[in-house]
N, C-alpha and C positions, 0 to 999 in steps of 0.2 A: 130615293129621297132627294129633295131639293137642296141644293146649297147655295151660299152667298159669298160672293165676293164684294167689297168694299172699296172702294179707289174715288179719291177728292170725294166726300159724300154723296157718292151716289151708291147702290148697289147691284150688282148682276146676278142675276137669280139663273142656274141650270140644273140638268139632272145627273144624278152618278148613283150609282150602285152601292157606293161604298164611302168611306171618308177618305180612305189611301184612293180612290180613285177619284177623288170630287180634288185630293190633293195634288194628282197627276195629272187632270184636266188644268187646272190652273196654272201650273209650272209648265206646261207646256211651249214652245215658243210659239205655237199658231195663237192660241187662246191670247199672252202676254203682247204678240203681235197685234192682236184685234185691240185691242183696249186701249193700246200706245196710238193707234190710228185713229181710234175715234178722239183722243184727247189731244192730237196733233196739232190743232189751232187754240190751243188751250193754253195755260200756263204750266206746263208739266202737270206730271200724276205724281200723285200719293197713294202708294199702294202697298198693300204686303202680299195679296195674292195666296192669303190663308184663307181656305174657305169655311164657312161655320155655316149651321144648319140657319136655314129661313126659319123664321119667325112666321107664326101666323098667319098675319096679314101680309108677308113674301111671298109665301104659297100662295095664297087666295090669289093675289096679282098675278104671280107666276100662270095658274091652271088658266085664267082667264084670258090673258095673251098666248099662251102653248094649244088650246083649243081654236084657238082663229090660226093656227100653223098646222092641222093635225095632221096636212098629207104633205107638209114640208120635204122637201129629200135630203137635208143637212144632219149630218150627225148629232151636232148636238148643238143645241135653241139656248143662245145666253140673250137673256131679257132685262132690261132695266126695270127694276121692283123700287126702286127707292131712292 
């Protein structure tokens, strides 16, 4: 299943298995690391880093960019959807 995460409105769309795992993906420090780095020249983040299931059109965006990565070697592909 796809999930989303939300931070300053944008959205990152990835995959998990499960929602306790879409929850451990996010709580992670690698994952919470990525997110703080890309917003580094930002104005801080706003985040909660609770993930809730993609919406339709997150998925659609999601499949559409994760298919131009199919032979990626990274564990796990978070994509901006929103």
């Amino acid at each position: 299943m796809i999930y989303v995460v939300d931070v300053n409105q944008m959205s990152f769309a990835f995959v998990a298995g499960s929602e306790s795992q879409a929850s451990e993906i996010a709580g992670s420090p690698q994952f919470v690391q990525t997110l703080e780095r890309f917003f580094l020249n930002r104005h801080g983040s706003n985040s909660n880093h609770r993930p809730r299931a993609a919406t339709v059109q997150e998925l659609i965006l999601f499949n559409g960019i994760s298919s131009e990565f199919a032979d990626a070697s990274s564990d796990v592909l978070v994509a901006r959807v929103g």
